[in-house]
C-alpha positions in Angstrom: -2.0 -14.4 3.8 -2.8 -13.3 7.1 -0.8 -11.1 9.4 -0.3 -11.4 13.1 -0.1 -8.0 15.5 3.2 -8.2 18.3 2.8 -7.0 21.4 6.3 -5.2 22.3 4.3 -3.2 25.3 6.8 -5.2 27.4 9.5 -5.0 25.6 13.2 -2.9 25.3 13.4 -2.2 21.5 16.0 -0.1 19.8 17.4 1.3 16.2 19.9 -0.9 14.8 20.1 -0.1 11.9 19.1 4.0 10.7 16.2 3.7 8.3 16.2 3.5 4.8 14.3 3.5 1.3 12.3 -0.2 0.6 13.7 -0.9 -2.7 10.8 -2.9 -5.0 13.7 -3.6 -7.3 17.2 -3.7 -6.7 18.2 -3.8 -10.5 16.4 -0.6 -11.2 16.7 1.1 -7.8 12.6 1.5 -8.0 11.1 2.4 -3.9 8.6 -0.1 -2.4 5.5 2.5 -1.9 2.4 1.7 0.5 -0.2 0.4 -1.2 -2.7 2.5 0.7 -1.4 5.8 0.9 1.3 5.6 -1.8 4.3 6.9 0.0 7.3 5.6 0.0 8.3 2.8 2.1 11.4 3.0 4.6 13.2 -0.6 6.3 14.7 0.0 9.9 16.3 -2.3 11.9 15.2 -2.6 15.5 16.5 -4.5 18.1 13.3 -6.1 20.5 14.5 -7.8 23.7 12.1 -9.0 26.1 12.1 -12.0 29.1 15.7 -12.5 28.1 15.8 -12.7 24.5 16.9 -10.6 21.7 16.3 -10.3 18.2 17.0 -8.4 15.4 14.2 -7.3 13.0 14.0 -5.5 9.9 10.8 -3.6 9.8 9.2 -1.8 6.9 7.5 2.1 7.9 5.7 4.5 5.6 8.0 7.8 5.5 5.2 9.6 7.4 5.6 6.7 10.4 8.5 8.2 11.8 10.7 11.3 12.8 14.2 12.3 11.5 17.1 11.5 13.5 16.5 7.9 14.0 19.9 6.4 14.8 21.4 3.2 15.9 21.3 2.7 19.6 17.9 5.0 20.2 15.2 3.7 22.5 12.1 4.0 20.8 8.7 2.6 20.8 7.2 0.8 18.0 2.7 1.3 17.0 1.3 -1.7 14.8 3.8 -3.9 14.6 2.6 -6.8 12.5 4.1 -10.0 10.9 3.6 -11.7 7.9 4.6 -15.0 6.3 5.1 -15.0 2.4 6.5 -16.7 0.0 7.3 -16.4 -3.8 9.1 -18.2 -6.8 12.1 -16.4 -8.1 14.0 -17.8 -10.5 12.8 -21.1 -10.2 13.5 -21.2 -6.5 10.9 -21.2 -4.3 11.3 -18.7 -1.1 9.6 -18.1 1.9 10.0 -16.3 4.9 8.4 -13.6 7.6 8.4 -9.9 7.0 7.6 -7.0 9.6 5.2 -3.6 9.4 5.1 -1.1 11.8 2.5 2.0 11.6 4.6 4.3 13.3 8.5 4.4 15.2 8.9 6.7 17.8 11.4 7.7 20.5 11.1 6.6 24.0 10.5 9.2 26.2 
């Protein structure tokens, strides 16, 4: 499926939530790895707001795409953000929904 770059160049976004490891299965604990460079995966939650609006993403980052100290309320600026719809059968159920991937998270200077 394709995926669709987001401009955030106007945009106030922030940590919400501090990252952590992508898990590819919760039962086993196994961590989501790039499928390009093979490192692990991390999930952080940013708060974008721009022309009034907030909202509340949780964003998938190689380890190598950004810095320790990431914590909640940080300004920081996000590089190749992208979205992607998906969708997949579990259980019988079919599921769909949107998932985000930055390159890189950095602080605002």
């Amino acid at each position: 499926m394709p995926s669709f770059k987001i401009d955030t160049s106007t945009a106030l976004v922030f940590v919400a939530t501090a990252p952590e490891p992508k898990l590819a299965n919760r039962k086993t604990g196994e961590v989501a790895l790039d499928v390009v460079t093979e490192k692990p995966l991390y999930v952080v939650g940013l708060l974008v707001t721009d022309e009034g609006e907030g909202n509340l993403y949780k964003v998938a980052v190689p380890e190598t795409g950004f810095p320790e100290g990431l914590v909640p309320g940080m300004p920081v600026r996000v590089t190749g953000l992208k979205a992607k719809d998906w969708e997949n059968e579990f259980n019988g159920k079919k599921m769909h929904g949107i998932s985000f991937r930055a390159v890189a998270i950095t602080p605002a200077a």
